[in-house]
C-alpha positions in Angstrom: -21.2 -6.5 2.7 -19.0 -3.9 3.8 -15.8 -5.3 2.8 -17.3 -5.4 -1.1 -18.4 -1.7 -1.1 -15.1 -0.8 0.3 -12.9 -3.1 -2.7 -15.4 -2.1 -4.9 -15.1 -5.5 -7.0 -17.3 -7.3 -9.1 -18.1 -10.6 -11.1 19.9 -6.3 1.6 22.0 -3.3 2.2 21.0 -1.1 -0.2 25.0 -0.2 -1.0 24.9 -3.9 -2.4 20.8 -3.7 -3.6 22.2 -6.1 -6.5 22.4 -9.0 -5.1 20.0 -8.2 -2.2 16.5 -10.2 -3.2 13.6 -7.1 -2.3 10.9 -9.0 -3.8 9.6 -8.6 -7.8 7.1 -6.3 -8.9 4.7 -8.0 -11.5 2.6 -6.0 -14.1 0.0 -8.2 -15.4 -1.5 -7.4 -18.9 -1.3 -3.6 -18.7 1.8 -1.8 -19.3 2.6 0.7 -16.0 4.4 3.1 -18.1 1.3 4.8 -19.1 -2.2 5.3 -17.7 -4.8 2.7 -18.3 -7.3 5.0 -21.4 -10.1 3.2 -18.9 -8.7 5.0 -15.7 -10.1 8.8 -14.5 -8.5 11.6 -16.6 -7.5 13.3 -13.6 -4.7 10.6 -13.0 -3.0 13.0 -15.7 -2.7 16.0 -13.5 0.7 13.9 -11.8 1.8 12.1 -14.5 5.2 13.7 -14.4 5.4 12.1 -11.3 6.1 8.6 -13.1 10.3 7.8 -13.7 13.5 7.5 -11.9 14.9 9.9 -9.4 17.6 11.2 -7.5 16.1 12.8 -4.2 17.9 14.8 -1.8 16.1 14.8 1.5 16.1 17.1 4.4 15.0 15.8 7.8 13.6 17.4 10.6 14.1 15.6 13.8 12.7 18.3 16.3 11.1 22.0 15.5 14.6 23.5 15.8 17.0 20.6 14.4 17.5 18.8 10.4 20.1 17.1 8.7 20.4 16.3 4.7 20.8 12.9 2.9 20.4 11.2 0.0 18.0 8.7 -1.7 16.3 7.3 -4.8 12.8 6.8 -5.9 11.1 4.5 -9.0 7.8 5.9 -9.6 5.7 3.6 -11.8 1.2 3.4 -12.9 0.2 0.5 -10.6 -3.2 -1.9 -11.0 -2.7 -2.0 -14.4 -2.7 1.8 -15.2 -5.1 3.2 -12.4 -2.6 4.4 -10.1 0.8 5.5 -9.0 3.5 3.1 -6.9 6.8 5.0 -5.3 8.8 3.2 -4.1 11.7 5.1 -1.9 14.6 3.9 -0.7 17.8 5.6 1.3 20.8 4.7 2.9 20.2 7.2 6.1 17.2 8.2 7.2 18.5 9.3 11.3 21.2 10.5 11.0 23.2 7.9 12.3 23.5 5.3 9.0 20.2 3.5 9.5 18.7 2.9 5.8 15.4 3.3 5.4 12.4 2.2 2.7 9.2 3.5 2.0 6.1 2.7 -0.2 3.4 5.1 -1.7 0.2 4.7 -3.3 -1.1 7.7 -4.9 -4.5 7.5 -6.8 -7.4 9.7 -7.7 -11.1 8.8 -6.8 -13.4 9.8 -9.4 -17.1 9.1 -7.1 -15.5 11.3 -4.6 -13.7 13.9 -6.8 -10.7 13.1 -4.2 -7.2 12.2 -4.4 -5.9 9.3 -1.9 -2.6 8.7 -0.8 -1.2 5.5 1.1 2.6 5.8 2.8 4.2 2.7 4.8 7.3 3.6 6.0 9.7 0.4 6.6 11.9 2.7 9.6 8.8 3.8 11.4 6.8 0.5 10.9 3.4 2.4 10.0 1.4 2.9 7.4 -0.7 6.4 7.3 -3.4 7.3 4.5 -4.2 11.1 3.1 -7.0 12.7 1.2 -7.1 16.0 -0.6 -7.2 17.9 -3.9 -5.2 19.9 -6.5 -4.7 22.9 -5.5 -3.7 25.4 -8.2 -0.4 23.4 -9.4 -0.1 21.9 -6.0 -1.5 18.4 -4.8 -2.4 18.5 -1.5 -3.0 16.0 1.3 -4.1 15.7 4.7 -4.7 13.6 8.0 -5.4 14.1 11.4 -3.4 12.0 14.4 -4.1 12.0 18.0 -0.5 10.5 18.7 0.2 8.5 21.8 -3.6 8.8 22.3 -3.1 11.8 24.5 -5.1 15.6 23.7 -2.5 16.6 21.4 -4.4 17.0 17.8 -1.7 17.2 15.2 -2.7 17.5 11.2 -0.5 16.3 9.0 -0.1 17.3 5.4 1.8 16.2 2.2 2.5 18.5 -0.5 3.3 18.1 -4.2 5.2 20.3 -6.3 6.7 20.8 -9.7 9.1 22.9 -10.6 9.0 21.4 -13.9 9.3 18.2 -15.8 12.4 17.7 -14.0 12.1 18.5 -10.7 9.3 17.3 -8.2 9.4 18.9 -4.4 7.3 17.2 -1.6 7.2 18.2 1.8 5.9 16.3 4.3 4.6 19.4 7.6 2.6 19.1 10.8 0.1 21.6 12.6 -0.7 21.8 15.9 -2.9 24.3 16.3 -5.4 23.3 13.0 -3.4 24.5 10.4 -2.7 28.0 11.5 0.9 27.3 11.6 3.1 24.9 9.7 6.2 22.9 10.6 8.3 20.4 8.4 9.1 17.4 9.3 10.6 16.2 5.8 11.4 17.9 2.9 12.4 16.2 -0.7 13.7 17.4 -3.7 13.6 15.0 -6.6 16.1 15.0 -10.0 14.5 13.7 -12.5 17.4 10.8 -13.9 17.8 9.0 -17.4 16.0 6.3 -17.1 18.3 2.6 -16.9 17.4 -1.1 -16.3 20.1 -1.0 -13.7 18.4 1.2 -11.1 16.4 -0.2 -8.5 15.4 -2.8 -10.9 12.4 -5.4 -10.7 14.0 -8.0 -8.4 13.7 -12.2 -9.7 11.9 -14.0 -6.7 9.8 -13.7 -4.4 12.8 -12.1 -2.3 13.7 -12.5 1.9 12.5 -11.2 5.1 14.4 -7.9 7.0 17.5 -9.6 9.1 16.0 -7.8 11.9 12.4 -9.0 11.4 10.8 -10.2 14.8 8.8 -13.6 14.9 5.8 -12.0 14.2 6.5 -10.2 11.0 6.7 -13.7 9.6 3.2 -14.9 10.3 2.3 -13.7 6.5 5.0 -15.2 5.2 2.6 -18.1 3.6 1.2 -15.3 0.9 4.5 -15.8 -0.7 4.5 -17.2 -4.1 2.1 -17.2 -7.3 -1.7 -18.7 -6.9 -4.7 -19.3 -8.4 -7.9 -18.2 -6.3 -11.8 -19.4 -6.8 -14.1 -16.4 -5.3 -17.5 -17.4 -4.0 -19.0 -14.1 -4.0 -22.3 -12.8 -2.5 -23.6 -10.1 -4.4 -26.8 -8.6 -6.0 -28.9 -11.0 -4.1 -26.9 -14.0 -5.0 -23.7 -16.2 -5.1 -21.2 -15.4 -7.6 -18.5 -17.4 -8.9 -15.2 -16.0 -10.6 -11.2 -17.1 -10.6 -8.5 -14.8 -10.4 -4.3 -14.9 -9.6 -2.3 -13.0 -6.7 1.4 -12.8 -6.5 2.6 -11.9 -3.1 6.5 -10.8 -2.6 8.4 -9.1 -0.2 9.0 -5.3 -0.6 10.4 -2.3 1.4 13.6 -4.4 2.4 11.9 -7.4 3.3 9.9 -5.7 5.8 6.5 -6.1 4.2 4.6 -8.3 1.5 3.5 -6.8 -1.3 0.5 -8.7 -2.9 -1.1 -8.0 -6.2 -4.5 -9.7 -7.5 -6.0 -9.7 -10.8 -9.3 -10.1 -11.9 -10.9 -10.7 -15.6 -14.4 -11.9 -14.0 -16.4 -9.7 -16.7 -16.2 -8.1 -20.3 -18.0 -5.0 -18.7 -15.2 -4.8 -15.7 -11.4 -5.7 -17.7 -8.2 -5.2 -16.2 -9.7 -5.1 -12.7 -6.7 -5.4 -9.9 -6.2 -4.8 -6.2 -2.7 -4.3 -4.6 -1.7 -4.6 -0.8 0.6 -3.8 1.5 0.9 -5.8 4.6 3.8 -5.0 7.4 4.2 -5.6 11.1 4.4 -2.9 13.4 6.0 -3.8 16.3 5.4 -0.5 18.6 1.1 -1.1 17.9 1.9 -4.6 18.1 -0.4 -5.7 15.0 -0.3 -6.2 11.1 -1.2 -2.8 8.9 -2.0 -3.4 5.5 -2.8 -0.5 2.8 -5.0 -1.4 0.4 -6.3 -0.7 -3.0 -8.3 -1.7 -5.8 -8.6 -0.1 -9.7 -12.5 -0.3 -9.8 -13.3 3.0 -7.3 -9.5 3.4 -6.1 -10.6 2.9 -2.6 -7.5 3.5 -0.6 -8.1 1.0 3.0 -5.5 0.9 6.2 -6.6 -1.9 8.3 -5.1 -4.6 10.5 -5.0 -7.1 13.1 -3.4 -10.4 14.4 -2.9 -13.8 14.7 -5.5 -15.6 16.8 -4.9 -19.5 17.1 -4.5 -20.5 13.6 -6.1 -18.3 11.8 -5.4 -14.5 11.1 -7.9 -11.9 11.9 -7.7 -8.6 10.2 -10.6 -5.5 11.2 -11.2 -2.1 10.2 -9.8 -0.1 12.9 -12.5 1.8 13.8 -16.3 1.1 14.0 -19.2 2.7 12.0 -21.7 3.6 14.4 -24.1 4.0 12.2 -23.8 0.1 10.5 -25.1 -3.0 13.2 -22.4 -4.6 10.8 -19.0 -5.5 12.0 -16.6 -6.7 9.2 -13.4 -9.2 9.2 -11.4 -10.5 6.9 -10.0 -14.1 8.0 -6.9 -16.2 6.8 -7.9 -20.1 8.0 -6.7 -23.6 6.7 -3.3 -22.2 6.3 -0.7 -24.8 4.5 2.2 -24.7 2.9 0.3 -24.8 -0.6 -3.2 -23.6 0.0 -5.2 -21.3 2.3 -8.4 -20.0 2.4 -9.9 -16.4 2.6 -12.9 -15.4 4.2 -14.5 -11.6 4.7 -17.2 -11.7 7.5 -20.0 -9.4 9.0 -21.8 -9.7 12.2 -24.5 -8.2 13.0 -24.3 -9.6 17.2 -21.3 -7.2 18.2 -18.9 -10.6 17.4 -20.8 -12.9 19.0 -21.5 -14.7 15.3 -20.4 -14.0 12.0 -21.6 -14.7 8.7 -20.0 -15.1 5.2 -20.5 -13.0 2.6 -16.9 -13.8 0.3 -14.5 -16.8 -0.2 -11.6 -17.4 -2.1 -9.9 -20.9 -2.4 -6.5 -20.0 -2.9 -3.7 -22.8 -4.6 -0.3 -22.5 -5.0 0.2 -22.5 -9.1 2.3 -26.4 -9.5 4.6 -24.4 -12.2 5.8 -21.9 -9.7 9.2 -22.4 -7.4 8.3 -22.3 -4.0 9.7 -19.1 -2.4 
């Protein structure tokens, strides 16, 4: 039952982004331009966050070299008013005319008193998730990577700053020596802008794939569209039944799907709503997806792969202290249905054993993407 403690769910070139299709972003039945009055209070400590942007960015390529460019960000509340969505887009992120978009989910635990936040970053092809805490006026995030799985440690942290109302700073720095000393690696200074309906607008569609996209970035291409979902839950000791609807588009240039699911299973539980990510990486040669729901705010980066006909996502690492090994698998695929399963076993993989299904159809009213 891992996979249930961890939703926490119950019962284009961007010069021409106009005419470029990048996917639609769907809010359903809770405004995003304010917090849900259901979510944690905390939520409010960043709520300047939320608008339109001018940004201007400063890279740093190496310890001793940068450059400047430009971008934009949207920043709206996400799963209905729990969270924050960024999206980020810019027209050179090398150096060299190579545009770039990026994704962030920014949300507040309330169990664990935490902040979380999820980046996927189109140009890199990753996805990397943070943890940390206001500090003083500052928000404050941090990760650990062992890159290249070599002895090299480095921590990597995120701040947030306001100047003011107007004017948001976030620097993106590395340590290698366990936060003794600092190093940027990104810098950006956002402009708060008026907002308009023309700028980086909601896209009609379900939007296209990356020109560049490799054969395997396509394999989730059948999440595309609007569906209705029948959940066969196992919970509390017995089966429980409940119907919800997903909307999966493409996002962050047509690099990744972005999916969003929405649940009314219970008076007790309304507005409940899980968002994900999904995007190949072609360097770690799997699917990441970043994913989050609106009853704990979980924040989840997991992945996997196609195997036969059926796609296999895991955890990426193990819990030694659980016999329990989760899945979550996509089988039955067609062009208007597929089937959702998520999976423990308690053999090391030999056998699993089902503890959630969903029955998903495509809705008859909706255009095919």
């Amino acid at each position: 039952m891992l996979f249930i403690g961890l939703i926490g769910l119950l019962p284009s070139d961007l010069v021409n982004a106009q005419s470029e299709k990048d996917g639609k972003l769907f809010d359903q039945g809770v405004t995003m331009l304010a917090r849900s009055p259901r979510a944690a209070d905390a939520l409010d400590a960043m709520r300047h966050y939320a608008g339109q942007w001018d940004v201007a960015m400063t890279v740093y390529p190496t310890d001793t070299t940068q450059f400047t460019t430009s971008a934009r960000a949207h920043v709206t509340y996400m799963n209905r008013g729990y969270a924050y969505l960024e999206r980020l887009e810019t027209q050179d992120i090398d150096g060299a005319g190579t545009a770039s978009y990026a994704m962030s989910f920014l949300s507040f635990n309330p169990a664990r008193q935490l902040w979380a936040l999820g980046e996927a970053d189109a140009y890199t092809e990753a996805m990397t998730v943070y943890t940390g805490a206001m500090n003083q006026q500052d928000l404050v995030l941090q990760t650990g990577i062992r890159h290249g799985g070599g002895l090299g440690f480095t921590t990597h942290r995120v701040i947030y700053r306001f100047e003011h109302e107007t004017q948001l700073a976030v620097l993106h720095e590395i340590s290698r020596d366990g936060g003794v000393t600092w190093l940027p690696t990104v810098r950006r200074v956002y402009t708060r802008r008026a907002p308009s309906d023309s700028f980086m607008p909601d896209r009609e569609g379900f939007g296209a794939p990356a020109k560049d996209s490799p054969p395997e970035a396509r394999q989730f291409d059948f999440l595309l569209g609007e569906w209705d979902a029948h959940h066969e839950l196992f919970y509390g000791g017995r089966w429980v039944s409940y119907s919800a609807a997903t909307t999966a588009v493409h996002a962050l240039g047509g690099h990744a799907i972005l999916e969003y699911s929405w649940y009314d299973v219970d008076v007790n539980l309304p507005d409940a709503a899980t968002t994900i990510l999904r995007m190949y990486n072609r360097a770690a040669r799997r699917w990441e997806s970043l994913y989050l729901d609106n009853r704990n705010n979980a924040l989840l980066h997991f992945g996997g792969s196609r195997e036969e006909d059926a796609m296999v996502l895991h955890l990426f690492d193990v819990n030694r202290n659980s016999p329990a090994i989760p899945r979550v698998v996509f089988r039955d695929i067609e062009p208007d249905r597929y089937s959702w399963f998520a999976e423990n076993s308690t053999d090391r993989g030999i056998t699993y054993a089902n503890t959630w299904s969903i029955e998903v159809e495509r809705i008859k009213s909706s255009p095919k993407p």
